[in-house]
DONU-348838 format. One record per residue (C-alpha): x, y, z; residue number from 1; residue in one letter. Coordinates in Angstrom, 1 decimal, always signed. Example, Ala and Ser with C-alpha at 12.3 -4.5 7.8 and 13.67 -1.06 7.14 Angstrom:
SITE;+12.3;-4.5;+7.8;1;A
SITE;+13.7;-1.1;+7.1;2;S
This chain:
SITE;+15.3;+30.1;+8.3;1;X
SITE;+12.3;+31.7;+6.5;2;X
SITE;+9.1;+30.5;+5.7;3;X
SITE;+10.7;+30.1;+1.8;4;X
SITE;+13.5;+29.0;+2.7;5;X
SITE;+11.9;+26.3;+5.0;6;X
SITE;+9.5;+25.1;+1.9;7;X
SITE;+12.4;+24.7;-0.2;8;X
SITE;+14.4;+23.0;+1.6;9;X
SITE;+11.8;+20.5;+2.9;10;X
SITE;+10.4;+20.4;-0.7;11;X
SITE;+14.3;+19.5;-1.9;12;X
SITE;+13.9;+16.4;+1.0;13;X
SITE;+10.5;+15.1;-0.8;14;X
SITE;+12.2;+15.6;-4.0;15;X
SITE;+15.0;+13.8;-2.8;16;X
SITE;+13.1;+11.0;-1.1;17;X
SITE;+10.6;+10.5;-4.1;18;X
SITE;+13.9;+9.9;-6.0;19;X
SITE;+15.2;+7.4;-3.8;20;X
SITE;+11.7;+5.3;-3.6;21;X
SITE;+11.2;+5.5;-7.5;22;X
SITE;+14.7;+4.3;-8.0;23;X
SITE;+14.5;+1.6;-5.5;24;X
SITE;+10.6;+1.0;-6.7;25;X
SITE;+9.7;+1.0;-2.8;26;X
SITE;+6.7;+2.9;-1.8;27;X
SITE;+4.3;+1.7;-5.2;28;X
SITE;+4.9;-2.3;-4.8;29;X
SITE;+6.3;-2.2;-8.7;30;X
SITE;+8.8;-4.5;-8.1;31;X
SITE;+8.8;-5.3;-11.6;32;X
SITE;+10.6;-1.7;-12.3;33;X
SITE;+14.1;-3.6;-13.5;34;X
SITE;+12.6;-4.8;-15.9;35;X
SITE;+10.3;-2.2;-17.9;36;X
SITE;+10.7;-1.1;-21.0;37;X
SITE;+13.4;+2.3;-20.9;38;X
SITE;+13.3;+3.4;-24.7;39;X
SITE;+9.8;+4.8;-26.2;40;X
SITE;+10.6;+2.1;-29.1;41;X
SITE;+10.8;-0.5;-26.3;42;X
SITE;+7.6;+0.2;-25.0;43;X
SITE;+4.3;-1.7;-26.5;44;X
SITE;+1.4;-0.8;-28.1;45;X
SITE;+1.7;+2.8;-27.5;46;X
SITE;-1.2;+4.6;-29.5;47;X
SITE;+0.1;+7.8;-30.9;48;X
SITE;-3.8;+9.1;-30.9;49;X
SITE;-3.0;+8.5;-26.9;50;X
SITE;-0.1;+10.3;-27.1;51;X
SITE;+0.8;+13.9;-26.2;52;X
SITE;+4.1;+15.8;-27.1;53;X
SITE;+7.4;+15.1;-29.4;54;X
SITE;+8.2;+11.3;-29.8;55;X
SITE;+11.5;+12.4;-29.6;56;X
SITE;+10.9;+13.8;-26.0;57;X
SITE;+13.8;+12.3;-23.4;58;X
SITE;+11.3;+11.9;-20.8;59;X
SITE;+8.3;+9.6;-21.7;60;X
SITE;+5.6;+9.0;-19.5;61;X
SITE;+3.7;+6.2;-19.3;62;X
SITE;-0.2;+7.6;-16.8;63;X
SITE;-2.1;+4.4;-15.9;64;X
SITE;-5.9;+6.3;-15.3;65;X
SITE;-9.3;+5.3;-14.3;66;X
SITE;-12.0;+8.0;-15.5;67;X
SITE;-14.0;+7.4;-12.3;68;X
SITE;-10.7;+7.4;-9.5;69;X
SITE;-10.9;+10.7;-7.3;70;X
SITE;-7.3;+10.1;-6.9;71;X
SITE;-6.7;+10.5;-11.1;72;X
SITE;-9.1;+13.4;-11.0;73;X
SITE;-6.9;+14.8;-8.6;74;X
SITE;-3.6;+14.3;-10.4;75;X
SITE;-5.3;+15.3;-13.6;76;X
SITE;-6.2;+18.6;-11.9;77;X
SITE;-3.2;+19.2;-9.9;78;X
SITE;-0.8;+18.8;-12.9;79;X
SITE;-2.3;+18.6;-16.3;80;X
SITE;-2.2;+21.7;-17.5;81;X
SITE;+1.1;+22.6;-16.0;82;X
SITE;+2.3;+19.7;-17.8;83;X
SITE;+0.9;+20.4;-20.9;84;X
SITE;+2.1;+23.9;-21.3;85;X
SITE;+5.9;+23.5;-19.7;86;X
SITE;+6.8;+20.3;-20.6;87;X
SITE;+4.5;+18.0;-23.1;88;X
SITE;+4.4;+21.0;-25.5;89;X
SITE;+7.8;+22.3;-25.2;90;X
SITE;+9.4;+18.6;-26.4;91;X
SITE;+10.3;+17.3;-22.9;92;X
SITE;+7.5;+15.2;-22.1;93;X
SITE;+5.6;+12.2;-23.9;94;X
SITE;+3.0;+11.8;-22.3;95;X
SITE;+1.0;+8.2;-23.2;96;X
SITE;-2.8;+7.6;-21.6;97;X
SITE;-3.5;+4.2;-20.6;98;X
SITE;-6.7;+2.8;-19.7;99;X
SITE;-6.6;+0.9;-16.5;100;X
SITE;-10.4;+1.2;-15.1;101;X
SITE;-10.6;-0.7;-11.8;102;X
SITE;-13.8;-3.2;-11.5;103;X
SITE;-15.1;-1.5;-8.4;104;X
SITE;-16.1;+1.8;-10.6;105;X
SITE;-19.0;+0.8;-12.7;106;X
SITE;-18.8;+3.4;-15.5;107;X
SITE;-15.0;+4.1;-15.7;108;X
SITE;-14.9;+1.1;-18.6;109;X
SITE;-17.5;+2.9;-20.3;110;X
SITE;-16.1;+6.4;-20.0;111;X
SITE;-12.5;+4.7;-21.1;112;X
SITE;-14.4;+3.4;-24.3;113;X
SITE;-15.8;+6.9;-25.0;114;X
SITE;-12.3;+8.8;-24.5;115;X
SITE;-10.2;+5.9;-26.3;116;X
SITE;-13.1;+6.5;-29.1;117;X
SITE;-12.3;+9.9;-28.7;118;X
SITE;-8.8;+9.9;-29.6;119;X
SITE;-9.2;+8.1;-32.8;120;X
SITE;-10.7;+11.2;-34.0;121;X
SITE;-8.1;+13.3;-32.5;122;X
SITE;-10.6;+14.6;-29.8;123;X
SITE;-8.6;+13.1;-26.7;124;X
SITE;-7.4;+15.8;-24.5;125;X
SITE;-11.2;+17.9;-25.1;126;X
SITE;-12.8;+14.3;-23.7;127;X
SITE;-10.4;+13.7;-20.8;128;X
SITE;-11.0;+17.0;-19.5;129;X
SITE;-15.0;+17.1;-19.6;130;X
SITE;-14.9;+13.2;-17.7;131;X
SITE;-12.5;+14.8;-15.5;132;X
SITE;-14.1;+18.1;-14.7;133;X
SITE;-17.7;+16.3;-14.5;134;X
SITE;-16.8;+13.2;-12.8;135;X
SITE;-19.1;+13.3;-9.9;136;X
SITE;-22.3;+13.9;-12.1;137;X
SITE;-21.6;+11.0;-14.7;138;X
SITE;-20.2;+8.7;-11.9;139;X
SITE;-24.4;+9.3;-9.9;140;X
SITE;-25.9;+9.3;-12.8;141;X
SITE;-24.1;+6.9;-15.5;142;X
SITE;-24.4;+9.7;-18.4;143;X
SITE;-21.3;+9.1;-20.0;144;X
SITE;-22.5;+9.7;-23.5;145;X
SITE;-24.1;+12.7;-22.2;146;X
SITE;-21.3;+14.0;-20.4;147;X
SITE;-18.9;+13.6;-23.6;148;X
SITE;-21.6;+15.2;-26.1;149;X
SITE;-21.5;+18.3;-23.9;150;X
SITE;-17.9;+18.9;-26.0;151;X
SITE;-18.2;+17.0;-29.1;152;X
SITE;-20.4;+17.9;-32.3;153;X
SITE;-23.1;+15.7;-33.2;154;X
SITE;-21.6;+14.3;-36.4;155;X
SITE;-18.4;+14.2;-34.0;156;X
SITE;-20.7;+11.5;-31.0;157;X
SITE;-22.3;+10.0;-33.9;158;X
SITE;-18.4;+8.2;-34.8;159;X
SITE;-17.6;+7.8;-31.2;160;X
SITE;-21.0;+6.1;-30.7;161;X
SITE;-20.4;+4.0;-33.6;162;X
SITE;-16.4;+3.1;-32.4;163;X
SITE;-17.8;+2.4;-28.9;164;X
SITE;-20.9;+0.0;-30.2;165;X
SITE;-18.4;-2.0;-32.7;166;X
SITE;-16.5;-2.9;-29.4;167;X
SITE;-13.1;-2.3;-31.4;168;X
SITE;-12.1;+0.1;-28.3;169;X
SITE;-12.0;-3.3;-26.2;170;X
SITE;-8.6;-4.9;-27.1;171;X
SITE;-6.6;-1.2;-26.8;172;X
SITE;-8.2;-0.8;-23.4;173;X
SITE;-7.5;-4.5;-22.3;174;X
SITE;-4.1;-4.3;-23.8;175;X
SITE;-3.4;-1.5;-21.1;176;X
SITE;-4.8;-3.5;-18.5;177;X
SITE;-2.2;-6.3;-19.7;178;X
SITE;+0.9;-3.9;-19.8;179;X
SITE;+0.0;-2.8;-16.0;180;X
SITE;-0.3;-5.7;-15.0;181;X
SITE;+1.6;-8.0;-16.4;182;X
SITE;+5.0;-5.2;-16.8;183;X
SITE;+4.1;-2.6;-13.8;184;X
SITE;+2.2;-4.2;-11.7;185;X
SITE;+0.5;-1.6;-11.5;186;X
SITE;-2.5;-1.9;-8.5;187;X
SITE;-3.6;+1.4;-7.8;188;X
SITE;-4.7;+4.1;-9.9;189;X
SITE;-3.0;+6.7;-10.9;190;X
SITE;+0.4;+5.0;-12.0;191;X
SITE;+3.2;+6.8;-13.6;192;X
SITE;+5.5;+5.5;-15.6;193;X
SITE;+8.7;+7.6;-16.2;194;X
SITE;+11.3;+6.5;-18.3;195;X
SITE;+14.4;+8.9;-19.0;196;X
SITE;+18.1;+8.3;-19.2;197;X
SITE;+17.9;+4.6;-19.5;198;X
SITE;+15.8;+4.3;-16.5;199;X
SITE;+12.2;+3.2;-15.7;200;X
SITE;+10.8;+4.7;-12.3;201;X
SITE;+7.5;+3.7;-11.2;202;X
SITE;+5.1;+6.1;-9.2;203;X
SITE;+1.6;+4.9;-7.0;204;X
SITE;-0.6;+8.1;-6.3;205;X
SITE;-0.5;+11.3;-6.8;206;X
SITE;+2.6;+13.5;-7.0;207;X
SITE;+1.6;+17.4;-6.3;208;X
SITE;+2.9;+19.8;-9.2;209;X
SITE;+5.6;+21.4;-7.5;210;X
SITE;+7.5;+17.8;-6.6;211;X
SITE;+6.5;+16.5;-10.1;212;X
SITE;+8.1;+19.6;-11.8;213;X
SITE;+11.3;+19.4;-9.6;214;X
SITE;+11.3;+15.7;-10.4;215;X
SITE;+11.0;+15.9;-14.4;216;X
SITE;+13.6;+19.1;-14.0;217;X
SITE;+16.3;+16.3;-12.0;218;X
SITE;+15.8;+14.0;-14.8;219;X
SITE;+16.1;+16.4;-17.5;220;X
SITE;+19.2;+17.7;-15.4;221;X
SITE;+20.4;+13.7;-15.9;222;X
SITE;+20.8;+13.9;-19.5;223;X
């Protein structure tokens, strides 16, 4: 067997196994899979400003993300744009943001205020990316507003300065916290959500490109 032929095969295993454990919800401790929502109507308080791609996508994914988690900078960078461009843009994909920042990071709250801020005035995905791409500097130095300014305009920070100070961002953020908690039990960040077909699989970490893309191509394959 050839080096290829070896990667495929073994990649067709992980494939196969990530399967198994999302179906059985092993692996992520979300035993409350059974009973998530399965339908985008049946899911709560989904923002559409947080929301990438066609409503009318047959695979909706729910990301559970904390600004300041190496592990979601990872995913972000490992799969995002991928994502975007195969699958979120082409109609497959739904993809909703949800807050969850962990109380051991001391600025991801703050960051999640500035990107949920963000969003209301459709500047989400240019916001995501800069806290992504800069995390390390904001993270040492706290600059958050700083670090989001770098790809806003001024009379753009001046209404996510004024969102973030009203505290309205609050209740959407806590309301995620709820859902992954109180639905998912969701206690690790990143979380994916994937609902297709009927079914709701649950994902803890981070799932390279090449098994996520072989995964969202089974469940498309499902339909």
């Amino acid at each position: 067997m050839n080096r290829r032929a070896r990667v495929s095969a073994v990649g067709g295993l992980i494939v196969a196994a990530v399967l198994s454990m999302l179906s059985l919800g092993s692996g992520s401790a979300l035993s409350a899979a059974a009973a998530a929502p399965q339908t985008l109507a049946s899911i709560p308080d989904v923002d559409p400003r947080e929301a990438l791609g066609s409503k009318s996508a047959p695979i909706v994914m729910e990301v559970f993300s904390d600004f300041q988690c190496p592990a979601c900078k990872s995913l972000y960078e490992a799969t995002n744009r991928n994502l975007m461009d195969n699958y979120v843009n082409t109609g497959k994909v739904y993809l909703i943001h949800r807050d969850f920042p962990l109380p051991m990071h001391s600025h991801s709250k703050e960051a999640a205020q500035y990107s949920r801020a963000a969003a209301q005035i459709g500047k989400l995905e240019a916001v995501a990316d800069v806290l992504f791409q800069n995390q390390e500097k904001w993270e040492a130095s706290g600059d958050v507003d700083g670090t989001v300014a770098k790809v806003l305009t001024p009379a753009e920070m001046t209404k996510v300065r004024a969102l973030v100070k009203s505290g309205a961002m609050e209740a959407s953020i806590a309301k995620d916290q709820a859902l992954g908690n109180n639905t998912y039990r969701v206690s690790q960040t990143p979380t994916t959500i994937f609902h297709a077909n009927g079914q709701t699989f649950p994902y803890a970490g981070v799932m390279s490109w090449d098994i996520l893309k072989q995964f969202l191509d089974q469940l498309l394959g499902g339909k």
